[in-house]
C-alpha positions as CSV (number, residue, x, y, z in Angstrom):
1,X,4.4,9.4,31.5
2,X,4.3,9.8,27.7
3,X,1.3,10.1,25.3
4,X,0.2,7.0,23.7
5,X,-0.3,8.7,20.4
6,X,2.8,11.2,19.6
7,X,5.4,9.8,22.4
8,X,5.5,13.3,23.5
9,X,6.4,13.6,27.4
10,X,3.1,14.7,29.6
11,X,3.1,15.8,32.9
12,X,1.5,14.5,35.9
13,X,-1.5,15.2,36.4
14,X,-2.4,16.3,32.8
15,X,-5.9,15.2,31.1
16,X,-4.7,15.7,27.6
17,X,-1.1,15.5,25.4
18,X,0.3,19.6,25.4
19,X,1.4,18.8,21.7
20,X,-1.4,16.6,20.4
21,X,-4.3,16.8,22.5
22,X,-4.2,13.1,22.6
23,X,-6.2,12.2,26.5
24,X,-3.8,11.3,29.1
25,X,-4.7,8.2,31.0
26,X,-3.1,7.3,34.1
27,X,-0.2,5.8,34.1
28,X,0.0,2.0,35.3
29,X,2.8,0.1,36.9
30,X,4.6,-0.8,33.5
31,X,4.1,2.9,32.2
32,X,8.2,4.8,32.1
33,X,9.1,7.4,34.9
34,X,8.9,11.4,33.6
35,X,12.1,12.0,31.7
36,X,12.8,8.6,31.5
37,X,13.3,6.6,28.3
38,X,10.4,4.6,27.2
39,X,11.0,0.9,26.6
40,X,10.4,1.1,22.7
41,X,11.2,3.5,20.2
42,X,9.6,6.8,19.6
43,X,7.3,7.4,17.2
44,X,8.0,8.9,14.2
45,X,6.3,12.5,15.3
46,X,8.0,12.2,18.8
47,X,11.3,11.0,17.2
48,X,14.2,13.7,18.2
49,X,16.7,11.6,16.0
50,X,16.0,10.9,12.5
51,X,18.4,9.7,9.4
52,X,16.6,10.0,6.0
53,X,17.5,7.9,3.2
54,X,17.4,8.8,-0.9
55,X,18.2,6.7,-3.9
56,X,19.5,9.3,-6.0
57,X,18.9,7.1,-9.7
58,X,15.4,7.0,-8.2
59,X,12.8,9.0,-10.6
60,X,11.3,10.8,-7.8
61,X,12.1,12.7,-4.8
62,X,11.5,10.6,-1.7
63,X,13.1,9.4,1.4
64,X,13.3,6.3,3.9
65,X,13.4,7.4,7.2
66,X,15.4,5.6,10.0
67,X,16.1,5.7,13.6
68,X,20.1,5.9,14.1
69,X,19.9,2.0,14.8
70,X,18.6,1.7,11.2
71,X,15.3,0.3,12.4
72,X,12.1,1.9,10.4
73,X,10.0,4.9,11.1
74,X,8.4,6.2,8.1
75,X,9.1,7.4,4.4
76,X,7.5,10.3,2.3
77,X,5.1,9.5,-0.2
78,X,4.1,11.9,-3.3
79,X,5.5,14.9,-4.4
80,X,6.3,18.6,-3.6
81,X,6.6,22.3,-4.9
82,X,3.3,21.3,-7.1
83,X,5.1,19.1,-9.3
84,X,3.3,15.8,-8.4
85,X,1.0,16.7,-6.0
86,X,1.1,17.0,-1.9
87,X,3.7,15.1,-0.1
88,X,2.5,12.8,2.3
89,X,4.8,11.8,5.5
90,X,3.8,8.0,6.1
91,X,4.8,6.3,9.6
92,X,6.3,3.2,9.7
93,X,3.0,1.2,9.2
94,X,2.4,3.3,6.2
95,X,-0.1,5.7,7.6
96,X,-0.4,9.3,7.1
97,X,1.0,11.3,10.4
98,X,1.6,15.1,7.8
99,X,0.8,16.4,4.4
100,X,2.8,18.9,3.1
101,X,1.5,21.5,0.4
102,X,2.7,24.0,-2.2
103,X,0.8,26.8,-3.3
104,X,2.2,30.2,-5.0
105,X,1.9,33.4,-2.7
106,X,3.1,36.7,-4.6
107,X,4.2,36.2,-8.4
108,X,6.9,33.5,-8.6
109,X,7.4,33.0,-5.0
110,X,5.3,29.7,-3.1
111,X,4.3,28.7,0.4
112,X,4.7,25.4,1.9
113,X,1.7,24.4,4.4
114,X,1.8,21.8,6.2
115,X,-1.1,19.3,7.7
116,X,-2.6,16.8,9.9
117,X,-4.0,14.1,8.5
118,X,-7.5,15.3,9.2
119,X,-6.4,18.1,6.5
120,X,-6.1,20.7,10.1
121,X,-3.5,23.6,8.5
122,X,-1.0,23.3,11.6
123,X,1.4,26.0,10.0
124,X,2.9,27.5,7.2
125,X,6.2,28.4,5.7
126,X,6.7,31.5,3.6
127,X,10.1,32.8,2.0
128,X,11.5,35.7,3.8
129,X,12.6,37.0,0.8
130,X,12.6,35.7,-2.6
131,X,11.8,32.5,-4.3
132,X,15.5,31.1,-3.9
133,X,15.2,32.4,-0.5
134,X,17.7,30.6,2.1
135,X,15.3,31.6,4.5
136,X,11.8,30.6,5.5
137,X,9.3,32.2,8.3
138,X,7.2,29.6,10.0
139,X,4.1,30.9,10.7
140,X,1.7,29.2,13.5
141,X,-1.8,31.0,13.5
142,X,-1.0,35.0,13.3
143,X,2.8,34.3,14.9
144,X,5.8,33.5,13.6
145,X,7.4,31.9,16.4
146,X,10.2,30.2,14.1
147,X,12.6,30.1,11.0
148,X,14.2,27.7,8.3
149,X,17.4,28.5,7.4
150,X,19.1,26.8,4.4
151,X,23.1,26.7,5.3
152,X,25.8,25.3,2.9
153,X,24.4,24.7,-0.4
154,X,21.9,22.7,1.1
155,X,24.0,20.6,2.9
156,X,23.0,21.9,6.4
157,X,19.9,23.3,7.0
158,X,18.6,24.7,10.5
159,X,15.1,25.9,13.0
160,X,15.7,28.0,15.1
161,X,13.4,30.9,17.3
162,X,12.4,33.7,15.7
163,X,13.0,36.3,18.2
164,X,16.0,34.2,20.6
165,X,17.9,32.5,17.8
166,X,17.8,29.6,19.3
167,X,17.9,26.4,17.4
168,X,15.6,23.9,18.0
169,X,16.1,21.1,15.0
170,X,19.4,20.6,13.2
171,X,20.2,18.9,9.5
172,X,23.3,17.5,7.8
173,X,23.3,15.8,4.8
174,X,26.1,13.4,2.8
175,X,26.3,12.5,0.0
176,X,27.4,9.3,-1.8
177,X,27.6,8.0,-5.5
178,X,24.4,6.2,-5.2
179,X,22.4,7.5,-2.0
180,X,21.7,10.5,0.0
181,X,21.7,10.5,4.3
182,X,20.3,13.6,5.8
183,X,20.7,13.1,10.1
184,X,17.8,14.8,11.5
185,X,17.9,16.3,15.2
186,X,15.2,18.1,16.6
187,X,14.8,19.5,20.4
188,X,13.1,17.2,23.2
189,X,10.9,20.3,23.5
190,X,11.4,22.6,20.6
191,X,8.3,25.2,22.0
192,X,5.7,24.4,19.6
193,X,3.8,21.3,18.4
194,X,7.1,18.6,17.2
195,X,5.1,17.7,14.0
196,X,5.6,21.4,12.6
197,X,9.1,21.2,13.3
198,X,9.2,17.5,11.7
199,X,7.2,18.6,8.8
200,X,9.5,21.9,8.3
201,X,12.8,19.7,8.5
202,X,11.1,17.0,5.3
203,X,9.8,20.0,3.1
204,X,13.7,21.5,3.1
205,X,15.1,17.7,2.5
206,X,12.9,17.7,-0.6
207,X,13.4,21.1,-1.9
208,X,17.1,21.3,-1.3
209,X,17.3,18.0,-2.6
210,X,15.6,19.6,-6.0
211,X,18.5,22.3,-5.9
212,X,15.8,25.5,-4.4
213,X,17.8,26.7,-1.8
């Protein structure tokens, strides 16, 4: 069966969602087989394709996001980097699933945390080692159990495990004369909670987008 709140798959016999604690209610006659596809689209959290959108004569940053089939799923609202504020990841119905927020760390280097929408600090991503850093550890708690890596001038930009190397979320962007179209995969089960992956992949499409690699 798969959770009602985040689309994430849950095992049988499971009282609560392993990535949002969301209680797991038995599953009726309609409800999909484990590992099946369910009968409607993934939510944006449990989403493990993504293709995000810019307007690039738009005066701010920001980004439509699609399934492949170019049906809906969310947008970001606000800003980054502590130019405009926090930016807010808003699901298709136009209601905060992550906030993502900027705050400076040691001298001229920042931190990007990210959020529920309870304002719950889910994780944190620090440069590894300076503020143009192509690098970022993502730190869950007192772990760091992955990293960004920034990959062709922005263009590309992976998360993979910390200690295995393993990549767990994938990004390509193209680029046109009027709009932008980053393609977003991430893992079916990337080993942590999906919405600190999903939140990691938007803050690099905003700052790479600014030209902070």
């Amino acid at each position: 069966m798969f959770c009602t709140r985040c689309g994430n798959p849950v095992p049988e016999g499971s009282r609560f969602c392993t990535q949002c604690g969301q209680p797991a209610g038995p599953a009726g006659p309609d409800a999909p087989l484990a590992g099946a596809p369910a009968s409607s689209p993934a939510p944006l959290t449990g989403a493990s394709h993504l293709v995000l959108l810019r307007d690039k004569l738009a005066m701010q940053v920001g980004f439509q996001i699609q399934d492949p089939s170019g049906r809906p799923l969310g947008a970001t609202s606000g800003g980054l980097l502590g130019l405009s504020g926090p930016l807010t990841l808003l699901d298709a119905d136009r209601r905060a699933v992550l906030e993502l927020r900027a705050a400076r760390v040691r001298g001229a280097q920042f931190g990007i945390s990210i959020h529920d929408p309870a304002g719950t600090e889910l994780a944190t991503l620090l440069p590894k080692s300076s503020f143009m850093s192509q690098k970022w550890g993502i730190s869950v708690g007192a772990t760091e159990p992955l990293v960004l890596v920034i990959k062709n001038p922005g263009l590309q930009y992976q998360v993979e495990e910390a200690g295995t190397g393993k990549v767990v979320a994938t990004a390509d962007r193209t680029m046109a004369v009027r709009t932008s179209k980053t393609e977003v995969e991430i893992a079916e089960s990337p080993g942590v909670d999906r919405r600190i992956v999903l939140g990691a992949m938007i803050a690099a499409a905003n700052f790479t987008i600014r030209g902070l690699r």
